[in-house]
ZATOR-671398 format. One record per residue (C-alpha): residue in three letters; x, y negated, z negated. Coordinates in steps of 0.2 Angstrom, whole numbers, padded with zeros to 4 digits, always signed. Each point is the difference from the previous one (the first is absolute). Layout:
AlaXYZ/...
END
This chain:
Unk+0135-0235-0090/Unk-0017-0005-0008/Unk+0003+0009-0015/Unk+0017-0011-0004/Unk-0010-0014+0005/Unk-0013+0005-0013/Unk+0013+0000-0013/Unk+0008-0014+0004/Unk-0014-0008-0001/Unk-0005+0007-0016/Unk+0017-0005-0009/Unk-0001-0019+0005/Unk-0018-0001-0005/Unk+0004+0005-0017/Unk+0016-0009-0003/Unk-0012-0013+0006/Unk-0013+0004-0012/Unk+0010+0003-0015/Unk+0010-0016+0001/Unk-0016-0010+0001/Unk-0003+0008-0016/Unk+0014-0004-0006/Unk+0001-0020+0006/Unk-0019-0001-0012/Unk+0005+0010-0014/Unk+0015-0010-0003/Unk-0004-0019-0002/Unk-0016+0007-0007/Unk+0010+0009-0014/Unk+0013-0015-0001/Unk-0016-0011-0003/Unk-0005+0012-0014/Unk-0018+0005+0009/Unk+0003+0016+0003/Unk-0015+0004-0011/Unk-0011-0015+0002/Unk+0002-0004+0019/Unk-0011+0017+0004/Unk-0004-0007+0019/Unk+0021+0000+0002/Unk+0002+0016-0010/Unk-0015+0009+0010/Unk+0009-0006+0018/Unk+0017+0007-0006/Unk-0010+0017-0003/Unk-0007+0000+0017/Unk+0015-0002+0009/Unk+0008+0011-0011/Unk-0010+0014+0005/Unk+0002-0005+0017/Unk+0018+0003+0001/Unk-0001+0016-0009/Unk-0013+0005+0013/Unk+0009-0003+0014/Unk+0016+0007-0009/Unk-0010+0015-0001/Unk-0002+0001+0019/Unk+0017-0005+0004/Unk+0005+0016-0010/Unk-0012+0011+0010/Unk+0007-0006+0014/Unk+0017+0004-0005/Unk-0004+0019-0004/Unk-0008+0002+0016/Unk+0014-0007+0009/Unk+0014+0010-0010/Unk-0011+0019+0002/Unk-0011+0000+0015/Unk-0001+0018+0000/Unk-0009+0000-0018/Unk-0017+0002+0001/Unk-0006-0011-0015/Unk+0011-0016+0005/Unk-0006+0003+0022/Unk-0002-0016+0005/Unk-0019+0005+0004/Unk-0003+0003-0016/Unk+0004-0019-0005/Unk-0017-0003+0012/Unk+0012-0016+0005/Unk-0009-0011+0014/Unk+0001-0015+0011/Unk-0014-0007-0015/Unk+0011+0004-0015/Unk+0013-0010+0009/Unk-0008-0015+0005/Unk-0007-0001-0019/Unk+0017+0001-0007/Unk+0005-0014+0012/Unk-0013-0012-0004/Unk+0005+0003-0018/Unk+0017-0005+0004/Unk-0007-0014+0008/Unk-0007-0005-0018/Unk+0015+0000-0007/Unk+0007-0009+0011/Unk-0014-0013-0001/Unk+0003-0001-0019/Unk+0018-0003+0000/Unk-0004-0014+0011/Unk-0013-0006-0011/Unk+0012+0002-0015/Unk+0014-0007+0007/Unk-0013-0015+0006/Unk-0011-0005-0019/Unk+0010+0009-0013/Unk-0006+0012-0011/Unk-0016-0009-0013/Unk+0006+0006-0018/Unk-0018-0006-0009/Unk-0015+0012-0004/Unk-0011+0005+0013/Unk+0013-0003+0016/Unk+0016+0004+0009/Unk+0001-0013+0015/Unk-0004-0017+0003/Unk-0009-0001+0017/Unk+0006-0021+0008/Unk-0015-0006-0004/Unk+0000+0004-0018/Unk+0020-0005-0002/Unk-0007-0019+0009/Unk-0011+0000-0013/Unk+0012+0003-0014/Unk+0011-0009+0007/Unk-0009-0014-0001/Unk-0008+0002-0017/Unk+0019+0001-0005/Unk+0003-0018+0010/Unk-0017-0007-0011/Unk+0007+0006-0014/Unk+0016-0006+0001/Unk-0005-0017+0005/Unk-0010+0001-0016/Unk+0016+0003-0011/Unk+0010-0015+0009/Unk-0016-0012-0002/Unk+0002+0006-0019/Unk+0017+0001-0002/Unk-0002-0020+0008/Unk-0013-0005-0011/Unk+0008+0005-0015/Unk+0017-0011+0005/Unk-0011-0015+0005/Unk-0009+0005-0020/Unk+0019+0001-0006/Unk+0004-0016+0007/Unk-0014-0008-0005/Unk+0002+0004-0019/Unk+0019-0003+0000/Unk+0001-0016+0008/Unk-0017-0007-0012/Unk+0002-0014-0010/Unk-0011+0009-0012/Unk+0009+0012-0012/Unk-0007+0018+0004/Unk+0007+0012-0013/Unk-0004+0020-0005/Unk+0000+0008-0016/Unk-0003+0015-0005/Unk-0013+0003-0015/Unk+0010-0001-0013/Unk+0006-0018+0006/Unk+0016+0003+0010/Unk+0006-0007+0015/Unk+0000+0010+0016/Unk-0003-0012+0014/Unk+0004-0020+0002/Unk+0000-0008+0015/Unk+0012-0020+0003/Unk-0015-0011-0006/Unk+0003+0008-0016/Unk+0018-0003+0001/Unk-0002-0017+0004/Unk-0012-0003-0013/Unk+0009+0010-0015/Unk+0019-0003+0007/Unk+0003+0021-0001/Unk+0003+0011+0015/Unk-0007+0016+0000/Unk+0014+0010-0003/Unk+0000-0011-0018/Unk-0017+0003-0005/Unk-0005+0019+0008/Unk-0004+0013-0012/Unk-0001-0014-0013/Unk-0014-0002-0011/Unk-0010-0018+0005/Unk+0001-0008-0017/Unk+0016-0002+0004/Unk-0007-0018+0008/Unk-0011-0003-0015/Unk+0002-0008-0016/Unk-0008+0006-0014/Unk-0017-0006+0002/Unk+0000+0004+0019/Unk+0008+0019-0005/Unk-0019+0002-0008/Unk-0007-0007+0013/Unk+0008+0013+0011/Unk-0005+0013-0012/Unk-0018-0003+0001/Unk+0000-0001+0019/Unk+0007+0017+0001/Unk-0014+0006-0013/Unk-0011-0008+0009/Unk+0007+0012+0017/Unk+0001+0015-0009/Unk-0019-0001-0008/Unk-0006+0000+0018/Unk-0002-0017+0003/Unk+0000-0008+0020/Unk+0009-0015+0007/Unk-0001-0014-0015/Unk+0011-0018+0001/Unk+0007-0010-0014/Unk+0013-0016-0003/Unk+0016+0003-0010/Unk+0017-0005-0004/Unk+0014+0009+0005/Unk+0021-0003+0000/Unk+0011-0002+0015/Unk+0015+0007-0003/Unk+0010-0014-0002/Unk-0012-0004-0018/Unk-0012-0012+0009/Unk-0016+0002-0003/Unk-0013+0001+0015/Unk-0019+0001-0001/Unk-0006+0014+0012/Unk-0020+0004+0005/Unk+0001+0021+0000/Unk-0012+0012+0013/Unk+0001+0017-0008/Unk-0007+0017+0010/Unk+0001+0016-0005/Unk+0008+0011+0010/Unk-0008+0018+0004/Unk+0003+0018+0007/Unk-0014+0009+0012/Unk-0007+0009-0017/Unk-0003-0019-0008/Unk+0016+0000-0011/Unk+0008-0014-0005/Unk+0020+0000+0005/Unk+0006-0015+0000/Unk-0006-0020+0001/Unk+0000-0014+0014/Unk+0005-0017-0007/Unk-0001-0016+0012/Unk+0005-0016-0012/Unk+0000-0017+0007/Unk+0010-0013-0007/Unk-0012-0015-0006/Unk+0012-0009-0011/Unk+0000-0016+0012/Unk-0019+0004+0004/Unk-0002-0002-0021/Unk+0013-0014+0000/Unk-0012-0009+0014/Unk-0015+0003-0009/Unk+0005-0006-0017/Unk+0005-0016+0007/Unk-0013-0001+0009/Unk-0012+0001-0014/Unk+0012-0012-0008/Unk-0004-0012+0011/Unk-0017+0003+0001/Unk+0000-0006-0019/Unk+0010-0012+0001/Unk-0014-0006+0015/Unk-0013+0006-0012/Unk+0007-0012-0014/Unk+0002-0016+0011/Unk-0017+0002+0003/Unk-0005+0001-0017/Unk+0009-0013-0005/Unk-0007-0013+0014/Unk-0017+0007-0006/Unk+0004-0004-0018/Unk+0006-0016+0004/Unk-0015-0006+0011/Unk-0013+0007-0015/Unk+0012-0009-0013/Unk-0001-0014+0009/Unk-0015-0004+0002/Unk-0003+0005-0017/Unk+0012-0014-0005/Unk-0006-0016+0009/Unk-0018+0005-0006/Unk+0007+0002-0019/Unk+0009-0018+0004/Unk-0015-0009+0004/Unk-0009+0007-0015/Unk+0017-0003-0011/Unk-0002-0019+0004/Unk-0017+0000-0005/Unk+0004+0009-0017/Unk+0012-0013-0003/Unk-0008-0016+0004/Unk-0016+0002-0010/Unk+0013+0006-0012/Unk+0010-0017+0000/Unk-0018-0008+0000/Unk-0006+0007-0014/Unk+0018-0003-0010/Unk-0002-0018+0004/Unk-0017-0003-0006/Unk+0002+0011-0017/Unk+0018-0008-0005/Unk-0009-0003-0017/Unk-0004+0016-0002/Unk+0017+0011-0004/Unk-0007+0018-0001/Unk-0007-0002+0018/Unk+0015-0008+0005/Unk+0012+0017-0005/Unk-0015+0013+0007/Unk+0003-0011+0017/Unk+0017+0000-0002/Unk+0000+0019+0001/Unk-0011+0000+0015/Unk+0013-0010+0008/Unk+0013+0011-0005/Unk-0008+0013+0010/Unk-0004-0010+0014/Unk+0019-0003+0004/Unk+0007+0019-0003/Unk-0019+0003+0013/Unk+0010-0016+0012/Unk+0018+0010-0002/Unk-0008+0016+0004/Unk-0008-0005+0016/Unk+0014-0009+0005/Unk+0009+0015-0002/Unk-0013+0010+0011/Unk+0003-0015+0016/Unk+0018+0003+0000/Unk-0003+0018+0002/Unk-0013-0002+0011/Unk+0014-0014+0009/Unk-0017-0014-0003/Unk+0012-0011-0010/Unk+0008-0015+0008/Unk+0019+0002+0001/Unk+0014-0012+0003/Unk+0014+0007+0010/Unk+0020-0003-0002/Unk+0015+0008+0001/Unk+0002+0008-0017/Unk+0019+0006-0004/Unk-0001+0020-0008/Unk+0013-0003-0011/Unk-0006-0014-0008/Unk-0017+0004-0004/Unk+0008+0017-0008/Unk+0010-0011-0009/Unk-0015-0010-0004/Unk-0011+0013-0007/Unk+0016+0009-0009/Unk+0002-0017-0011/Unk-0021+0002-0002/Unk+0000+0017-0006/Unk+0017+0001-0009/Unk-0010-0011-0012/Unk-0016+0008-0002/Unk+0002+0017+0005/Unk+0006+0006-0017/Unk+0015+0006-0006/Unk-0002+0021+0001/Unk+0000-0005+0019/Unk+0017+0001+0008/Unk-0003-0013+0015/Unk+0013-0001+0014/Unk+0000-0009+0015/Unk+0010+0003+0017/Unk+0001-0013+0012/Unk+0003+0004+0020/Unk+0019-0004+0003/Unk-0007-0011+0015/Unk-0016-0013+0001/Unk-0015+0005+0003/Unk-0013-0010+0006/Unk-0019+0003+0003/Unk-0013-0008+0005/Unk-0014+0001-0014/Unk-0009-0011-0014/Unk+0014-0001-0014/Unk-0016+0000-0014/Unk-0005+0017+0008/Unk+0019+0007+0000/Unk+0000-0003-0017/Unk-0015+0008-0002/Unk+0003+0017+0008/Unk+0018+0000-0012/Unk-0010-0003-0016/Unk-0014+0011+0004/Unk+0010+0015+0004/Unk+0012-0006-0015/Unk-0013+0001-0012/Unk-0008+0016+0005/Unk+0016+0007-0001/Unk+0002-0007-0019/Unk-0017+0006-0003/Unk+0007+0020+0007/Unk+0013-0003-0014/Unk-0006+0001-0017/Unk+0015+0008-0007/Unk+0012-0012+0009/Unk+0011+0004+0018/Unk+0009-0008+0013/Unk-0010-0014+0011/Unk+0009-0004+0019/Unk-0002-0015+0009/Unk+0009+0002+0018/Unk+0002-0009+0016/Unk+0008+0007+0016/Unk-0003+0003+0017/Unk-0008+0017+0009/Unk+0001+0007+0018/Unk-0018+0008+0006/Unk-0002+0012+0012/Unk-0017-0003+0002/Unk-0005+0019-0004/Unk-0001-0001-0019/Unk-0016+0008-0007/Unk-0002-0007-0017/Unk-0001-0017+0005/Unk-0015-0012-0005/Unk-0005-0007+0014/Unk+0014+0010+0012/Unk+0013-0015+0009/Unk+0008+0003+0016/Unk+0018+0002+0002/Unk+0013-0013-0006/Unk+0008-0009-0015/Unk-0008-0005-0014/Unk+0004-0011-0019/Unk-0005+0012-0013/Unk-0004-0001-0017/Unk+0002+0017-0013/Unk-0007-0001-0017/Unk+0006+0015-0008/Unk-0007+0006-0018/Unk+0006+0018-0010/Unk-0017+0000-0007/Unk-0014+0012-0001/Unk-0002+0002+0019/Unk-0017+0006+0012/Unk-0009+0016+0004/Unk+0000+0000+0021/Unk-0020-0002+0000/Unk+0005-0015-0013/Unk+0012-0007+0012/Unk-0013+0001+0016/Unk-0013-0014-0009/Unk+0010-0010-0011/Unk-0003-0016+0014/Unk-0020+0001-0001/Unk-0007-0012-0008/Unk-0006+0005-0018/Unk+0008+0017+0001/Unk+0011+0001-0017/Unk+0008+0011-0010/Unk-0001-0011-0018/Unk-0010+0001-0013/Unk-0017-0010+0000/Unk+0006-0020-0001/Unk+0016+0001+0005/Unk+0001-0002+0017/Unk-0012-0003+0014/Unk+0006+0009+0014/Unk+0003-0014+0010/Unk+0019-0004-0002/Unk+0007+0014+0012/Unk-0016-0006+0010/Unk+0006-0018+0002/Unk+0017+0005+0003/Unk-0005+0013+0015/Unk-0011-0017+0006/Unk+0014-0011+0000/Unk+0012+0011+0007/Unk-0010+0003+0016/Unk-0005-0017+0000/Unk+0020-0003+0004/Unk+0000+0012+0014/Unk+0009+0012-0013/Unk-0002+0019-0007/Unk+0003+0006-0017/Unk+0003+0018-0004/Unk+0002+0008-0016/Unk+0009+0017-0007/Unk-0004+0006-0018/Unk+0002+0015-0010/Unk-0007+0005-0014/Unk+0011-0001-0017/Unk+0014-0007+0012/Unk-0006-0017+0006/Unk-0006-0011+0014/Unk+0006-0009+0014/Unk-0008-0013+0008/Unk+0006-0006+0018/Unk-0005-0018+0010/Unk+0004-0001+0016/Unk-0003-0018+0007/Unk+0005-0008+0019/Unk+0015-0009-0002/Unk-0001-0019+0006/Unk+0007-0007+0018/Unk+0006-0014-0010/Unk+0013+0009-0006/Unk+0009+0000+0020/Unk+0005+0020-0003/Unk-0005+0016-0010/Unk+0011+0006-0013/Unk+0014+0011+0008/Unk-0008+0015-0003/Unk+0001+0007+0018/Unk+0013+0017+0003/Unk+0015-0001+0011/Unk-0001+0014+0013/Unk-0008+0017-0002/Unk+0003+0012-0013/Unk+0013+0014+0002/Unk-0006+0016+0003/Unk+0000+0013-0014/Unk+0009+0014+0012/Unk-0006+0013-0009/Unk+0005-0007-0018/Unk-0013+0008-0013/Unk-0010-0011-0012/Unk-0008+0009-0015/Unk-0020-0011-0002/Unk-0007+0002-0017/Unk-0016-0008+0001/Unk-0015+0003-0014/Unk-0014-0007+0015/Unk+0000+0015+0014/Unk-0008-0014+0013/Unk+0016-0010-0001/Unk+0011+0014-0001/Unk-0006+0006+0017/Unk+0003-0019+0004/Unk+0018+0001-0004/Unk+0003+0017+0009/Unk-0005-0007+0015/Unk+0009-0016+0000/Unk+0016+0008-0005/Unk-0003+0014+0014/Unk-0002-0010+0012/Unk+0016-0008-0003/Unk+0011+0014+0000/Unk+0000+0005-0018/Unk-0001+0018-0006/Unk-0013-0002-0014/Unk-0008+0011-0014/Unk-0013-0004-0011/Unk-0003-0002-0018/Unk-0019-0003-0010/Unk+0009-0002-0017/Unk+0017-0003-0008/Unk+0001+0021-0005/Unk-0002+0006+0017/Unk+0011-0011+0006/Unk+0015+0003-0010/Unk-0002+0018+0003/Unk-0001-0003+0018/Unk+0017-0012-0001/Unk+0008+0015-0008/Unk-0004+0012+0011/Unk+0001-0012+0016/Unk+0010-0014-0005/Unk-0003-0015+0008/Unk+0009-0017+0008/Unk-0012-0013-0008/Unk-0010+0001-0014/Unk-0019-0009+0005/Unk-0009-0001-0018/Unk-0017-0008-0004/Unk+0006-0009-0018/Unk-0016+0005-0009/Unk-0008+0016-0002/Unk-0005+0012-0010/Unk+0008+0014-0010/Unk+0019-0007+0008/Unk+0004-0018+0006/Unk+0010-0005+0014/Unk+0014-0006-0013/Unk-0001+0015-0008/Unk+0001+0010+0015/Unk+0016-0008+0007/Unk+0009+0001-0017/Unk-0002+0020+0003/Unk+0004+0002+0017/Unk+0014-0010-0004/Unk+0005+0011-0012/Unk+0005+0012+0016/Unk+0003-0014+0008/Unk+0009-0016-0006/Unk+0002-0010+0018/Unk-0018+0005+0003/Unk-0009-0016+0010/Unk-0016-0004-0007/Unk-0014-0012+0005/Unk-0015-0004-0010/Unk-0017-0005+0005/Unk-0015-0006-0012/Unk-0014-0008+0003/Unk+0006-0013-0013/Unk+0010-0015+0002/Unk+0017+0001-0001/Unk+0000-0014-0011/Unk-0012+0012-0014/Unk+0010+0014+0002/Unk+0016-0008-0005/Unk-0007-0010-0011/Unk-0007+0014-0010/Unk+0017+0010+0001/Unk-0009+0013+0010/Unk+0013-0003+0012/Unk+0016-0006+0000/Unk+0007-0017+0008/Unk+0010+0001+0016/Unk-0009+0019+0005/Unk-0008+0004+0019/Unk-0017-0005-0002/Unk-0014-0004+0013/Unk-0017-0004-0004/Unk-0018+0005+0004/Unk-0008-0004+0013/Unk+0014+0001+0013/Unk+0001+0001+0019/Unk+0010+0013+0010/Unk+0015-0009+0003/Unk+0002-0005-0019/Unk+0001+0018-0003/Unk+0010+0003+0013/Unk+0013-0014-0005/Unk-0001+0001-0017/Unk+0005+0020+0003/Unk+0013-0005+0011/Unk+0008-0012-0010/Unk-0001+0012-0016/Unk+0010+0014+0009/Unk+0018-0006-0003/Unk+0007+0009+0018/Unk-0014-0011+0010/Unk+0006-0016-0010/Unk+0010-0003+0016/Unk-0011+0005+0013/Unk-0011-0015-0007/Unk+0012-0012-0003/Unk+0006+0001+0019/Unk-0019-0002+0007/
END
């Protein structure tokens, strides 16, 4: 009985033993550490031998049981005792004990271990837990990032380094006007005109050659053709080993920040001017009643001296000389008190139309006959308060020094009409407040003025004629008078093209009502009716985007007449917006192309010259849409309205 015992025993210890063995080799081998995970191989060997050992006894046993009577397999010759047998239980017990411990923890497949005791899996378990938390706090920053840089109102884009789009978040969308499915794996001159397409091409240089984060202004094109100023961040964008792989853009859109800026330093000048003016006028001033009192001594001890040498005829004609000068000396410094508003002035309510009538009969006589003089009354009174001498005077002064800007002959304007302010005009001298004003226009085609011509023609003594010719005080005295009246005057030249001179004066209660100058109702609204603006001046360009935007208009933008007509051709447009003069292409010129295309094609001209010149000189023809610089919003905005024929209605109803 202890012999089966014995090899019962044996078997079970070595199936035991051998299927350990087995359950380590395995996963070891399935892990592919059957070479490098020595620890597990080296285990798997030890109970290897184990189960062969105790295979061996369980085969001793057997032959002893099977032949008792041979002598080399007697069970006394297997020197089997109680010892032997508690050893091979207690090994048994181990296996036992591992299969628990390996059912437990599993088997470890790394280097250098088979099991993971609990306190070692707590501690992986929670090193595991860390790290995962780590990967959601990532995986939640880098949305919150995503989020961020999609909803900017900043335009964040990618390139790569040659220049193509790879990333491009909705500011830039709502900056350009592309989605990103338009503009990915584009190249980014695509948003650049030609000069902004080298810009571009240095900044990627720039990148290339190694240079860090660097910011620069340019203009760029939405995708509808408008133009929109843009301040650019650039950074390089780099791999661990310092390579550059792509580049971070971050544009800002500063066209309204420009827009801002450029009228505020506008009005700044404008502040600037006024003051210089006052300044001017208080030195001239002064300068005047102190040149009076010596004038009148000048010509008393003249008139003395004449009366006591009557006999004496050569004295007689040098005096006569002196006196001579003493009165042009008498009309100059009367001319410096006007400007300086020192002169005394008898108000009245003075009729516009007549006094252009007046000085029209004046000048027709005088003026000469290579001047072509024409004169347009308002087709309602107009009646100011002022000093009919000094109306006369601001007529004649800026008539003849539109004579004197016409050696070769041209077309002189006298006009009177009635304007609507919006109180936010920037070339006004001084600037008035809101409201309806008389206006006087005295247009000439003559040689025109350089812009830093045009900012000092009303200082005193500043001229542009030769030496005796003028004295730089007529545009001087008319600026006095004009201010003097509560009014502004505001002026718009071009060289080799002509100038236009504008007077705004208060229009008199007397009168019981203003001219009926005032708009029924609101505009229409574009609903989503492009206008095509060609405009030469980028400031009032910008201007014009704006005011259309805002009412509903789709608008693209022009800087000249070629761009333009290239952009109506490839865009078309409902109403053609054309500044009349400019260089290269006129307005004119302009709409006789499109209209090529186009027969029914409404257009409406602006020009910063009167109507009254413009048609006058034939540059225009009679009868066409025409509105004239300086104009307020709802001008535009009607003026637009009642040029497109399908919104005819709409206005007629309001």
């Amino acid at each position: 009985m202890p012999d089966r015992m014995f090899l019962l025993a044996n078997l079970v210890i070595m199936v035991a033993y051998a299927a350990i063995m087995v359950l380590i080799v395995v996963p070891v081998y399935r892990a592919g550490q059957l070479r490098s995970n020595k620890l597990a191989t080296a285990t798997a060997v030890v109970f290897f031998s184990c189960s062969v050992g105790h295979g061996l006894h369980a085969v001793m046993a057997f032959q002893a049981l099977a032949a008792p009577e041979a002598p080399h397999v007697h069970p006394g010759n297997l020197s089997w005792s109680w010892s032997s047998a508690i050893w091979d239980a207690c090994t048994a017990g181990a296996g036992v004990y591992y299969w628990t411990l390996r059912r437990g923890y599993g088997v470890l497949l790394q280097k250098g271990a088979i099991y993971v005791d609990p306190w070692g899996q707590r501690r992986l378990d929670e090193a595991d837990a860390r790290e995962q938390a780590a990967r959601d706090l990532a995986e939640g920053h880098k949305a919150t990032l995503a989020t961020i840089v999609e909803d900017s109102a900043d335009a964040i884009i990618g390139l790569t380094p040659d220049g193509r789009i790879n990333a491009w978040n909705g500011g830039a969308e709502r900056i350009f006007g592309y989605s990103a499915a338009e503009v990915l794996s584009l190249p980014a001159e695509m948003l650049a005109d030609e000069d902004g397409a080298g810009q571009q091409e240095a900044m990627l240089a720039r990148i290339r050659s190694g240079e860090g984060s660097f910011s620069y202004e340019g203009r760029r094109l939405r995708k509808d053709g408008s133009p929109v100023d843009v301040a650019f961040t650039v950074t390089p964008v780099s791999d661990p080993a310092g390579t550059v792989i792509g580049v971070s853009v971050i544009g800002r859109d500063v066209s309204a920040a420009k827009e801002a800026a450029e009228r505020q330093r506008a009005v700044q000048e404008r502040t600037d001017q006024a003051k210089r003016m006052e300044s001017l006028g208080n030195l001239a001033g002064g300068v005047a009643h102190d040149f009076n009192n010596i004038l009148a001594i000048i010509a008393n001890y003249t008139d003395f001296v004449m009366d006591e040498t009557t006999d004496r005829p050569h004295v007689q004609a040098d005096l006569a000389h002196v006196r001579t000068a003493v009165e042009r000396a008498t009309s100059l410094t009367r001319q410096l008190l006007t400007f300086t508003r020192g002169d005394a002035i008898q108000l009245r309510d003075v009729d516009l139309n007549a006094a252009v009538g007046e000085v029209h009969a004046v000048l027709d006589r005088t003026i000469g006959e290579h001047i072509t003089l024409i004169a347009v009354p308002s087709p309602e009174p107009l009646i100011v308060r002022a000093d009919p001498g000094q109306i006369h005077q601001i007529l004649l002064n800026l008539a003849i020094n539109a004579r004197d800007a016409m050696p070769d002959g041209g077309t002189l304007v006298l006009e009177a009409n009635a304007a609507t302010l919006d109180g936010d005009e920037l070339n006004m001298q001084p600037p008035l407040p809101a409201g309806t004003y008389a206006r006087l226009l005295v247009s000439d085609t003559g040689e025109g003025m350089a812009p830093d011509v045009a900012a000092r023609i009303f200082e005193p003594f500043f001229t542009t004629k030769p030496r005796g010719r003028g004295t730089g005080l007529g545009l001087a005295t008319v600026y006095g008078i004009v201010t003097e009246a509560s009014g502004s005057i505001n002026v718009y030249s071009e060289p080799g093209v002509g100038t236009t001179f504008r007077v705004y004066l208060p229009i008199s209660a007397a009168t019981g009502s203003s001219p009926a100058t005032e708009r029924i109702g609101e505009p229409p609204r574009g609903d989503g009716r492009t206008v095509l603006v060609v405009e030469d001046e980028v400031a009032l360009a910008r201007i014009l985007t704006r005011i259309l935007s805002n009412a509903g208009y789709h608008v693209r933008t022009a800087n000249n007449g070629a761009e333009g007509l290239r952009i109506f051709q490839e865009h078309g447009c409902d109403l053609l917006l054309t500044d009349v003069i400019m260089p290269e292409m006129t307005g004119p010129r302009l709409a006789e192309l499109a209209r090529r295309e186009r027969p029914d094609l409404p257009v409406l001209y602006m020009s910063g010259y009167s109507n009254g010149l413009l048609g006058t000189t034939h540059v225009l023809d009679h009868g066409i849409a025409f509105i004239e610089k300086p104009f307020t919003s709802g001008d535009l905005l009607h003026k637009v309205a009642l040029t497109l024929p399908s919104m005819t209605s709409v206005m007629d109803e309001r």
